[in-house]
C-alpha positions as CSV (number, residue, x, y, z in Angstrom):
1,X,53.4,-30.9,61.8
2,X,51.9,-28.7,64.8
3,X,49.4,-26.4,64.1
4,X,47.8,-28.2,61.3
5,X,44.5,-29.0,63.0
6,X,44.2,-25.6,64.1
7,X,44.9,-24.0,60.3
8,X,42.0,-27.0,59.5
9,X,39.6,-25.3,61.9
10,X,40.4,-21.8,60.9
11,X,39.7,-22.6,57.3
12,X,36.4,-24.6,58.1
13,X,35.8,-21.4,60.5
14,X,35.8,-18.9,57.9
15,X,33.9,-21.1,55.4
16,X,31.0,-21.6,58.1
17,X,30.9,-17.4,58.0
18,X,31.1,-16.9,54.4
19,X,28.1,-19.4,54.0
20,X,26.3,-17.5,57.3
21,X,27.3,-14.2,55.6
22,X,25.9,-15.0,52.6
23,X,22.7,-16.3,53.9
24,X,22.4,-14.3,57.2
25,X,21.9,-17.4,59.2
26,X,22.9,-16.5,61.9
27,X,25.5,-13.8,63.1
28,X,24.5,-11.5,60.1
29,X,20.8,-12.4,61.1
30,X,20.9,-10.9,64.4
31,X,24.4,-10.6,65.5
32,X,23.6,-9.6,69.5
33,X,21.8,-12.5,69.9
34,X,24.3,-14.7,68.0
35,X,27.0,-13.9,70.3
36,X,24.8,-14.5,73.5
37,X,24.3,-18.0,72.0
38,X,27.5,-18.7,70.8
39,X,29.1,-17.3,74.6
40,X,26.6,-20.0,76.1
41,X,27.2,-22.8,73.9
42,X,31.1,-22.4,74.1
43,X,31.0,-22.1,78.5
44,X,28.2,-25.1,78.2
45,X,30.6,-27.2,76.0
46,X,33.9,-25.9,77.8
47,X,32.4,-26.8,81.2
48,X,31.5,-30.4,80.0
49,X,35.5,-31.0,78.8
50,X,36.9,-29.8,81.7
51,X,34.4,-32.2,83.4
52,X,35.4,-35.1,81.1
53,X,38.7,-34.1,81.9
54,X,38.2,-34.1,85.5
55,X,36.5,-37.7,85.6
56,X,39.1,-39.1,83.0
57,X,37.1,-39.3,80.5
58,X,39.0,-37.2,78.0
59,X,42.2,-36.4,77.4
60,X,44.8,-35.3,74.6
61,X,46.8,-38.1,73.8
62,X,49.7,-38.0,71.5
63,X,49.3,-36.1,68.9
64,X,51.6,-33.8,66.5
65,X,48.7,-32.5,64.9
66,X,48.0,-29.6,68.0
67,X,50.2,-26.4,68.7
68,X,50.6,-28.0,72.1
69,X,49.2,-24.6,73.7
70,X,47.1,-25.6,76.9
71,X,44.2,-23.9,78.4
72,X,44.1,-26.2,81.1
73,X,45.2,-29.7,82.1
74,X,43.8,-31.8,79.0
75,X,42.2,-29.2,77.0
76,X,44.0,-27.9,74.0
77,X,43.7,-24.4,72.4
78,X,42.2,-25.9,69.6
79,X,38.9,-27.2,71.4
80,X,38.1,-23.5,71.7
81,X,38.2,-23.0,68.0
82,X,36.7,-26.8,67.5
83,X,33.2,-25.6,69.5
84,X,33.5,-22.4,68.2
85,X,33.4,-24.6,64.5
86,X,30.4,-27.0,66.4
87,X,28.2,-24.4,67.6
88,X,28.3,-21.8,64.4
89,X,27.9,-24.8,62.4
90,X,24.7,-26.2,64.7
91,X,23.2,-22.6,64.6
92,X,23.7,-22.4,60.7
93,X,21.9,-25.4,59.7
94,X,19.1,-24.4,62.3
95,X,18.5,-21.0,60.6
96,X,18.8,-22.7,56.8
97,X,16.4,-25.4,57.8
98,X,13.6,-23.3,60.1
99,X,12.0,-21.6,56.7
100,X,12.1,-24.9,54.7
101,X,10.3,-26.5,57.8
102,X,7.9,-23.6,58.2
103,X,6.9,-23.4,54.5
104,X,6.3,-27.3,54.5
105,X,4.6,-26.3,57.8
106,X,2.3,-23.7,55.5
107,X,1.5,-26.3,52.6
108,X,0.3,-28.6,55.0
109,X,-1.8,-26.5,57.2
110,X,-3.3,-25.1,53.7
111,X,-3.8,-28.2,52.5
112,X,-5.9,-29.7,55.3
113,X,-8.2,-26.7,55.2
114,X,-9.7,-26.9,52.0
């Protein structure tokens, strides 16, 4: 059925924002710089499939999962949406972990001191 990996992304999509929303990981954290690294992660990652692409190292296949909309030879639309998914994702469970790490960071500095 097309389009079903692309409602699948969608729907992880919007659960990675409610989670960021709801503990201002990162685009409710600082929303400027959010979009400056999600606009370099998504060029970063696009320029590495059309590279893949270009030295036949990826490509689509069959597949009756995808809409079938192309954004160029080999990449589908739904690889824009899939790192858009990769990189929110990535940033969210780097701003959930850096104030666990920093208070076990505190304890032990503390700790080592006395």
């Amino acid at each position: 059925m097309p389009g079903v990996y692309l409602i699948g992304l969608v729907v992880s999509i919007a659960g990675i924002a409610v989670l960021d929303a709801r503990y201002r990981l990162f685009f409710w954290r600082s929303p400027l710089r959010a979009a400056a690294v999600m606009v370099v992660g998504l060029v970063f990652f696009l320029v590495w499939d059309v590279a893949g692409v270009h030295l036949g190292v990826f490509f689509i296949g069959r597949n009756d999962l995808l809409t079938g909309v192309l954004l160029a030879p080999e990449v589908p639309l739904e690889e824009v949406f899939f790192l858009v998914l990769l990189c929110w994702t990535t940033m969210d469970l780097f701003g959930a972990l850096r104030p666990v790490v920093a208070r076990r960071l505190e304890r032990t500095d503390g700790g080592s001191r006395s």
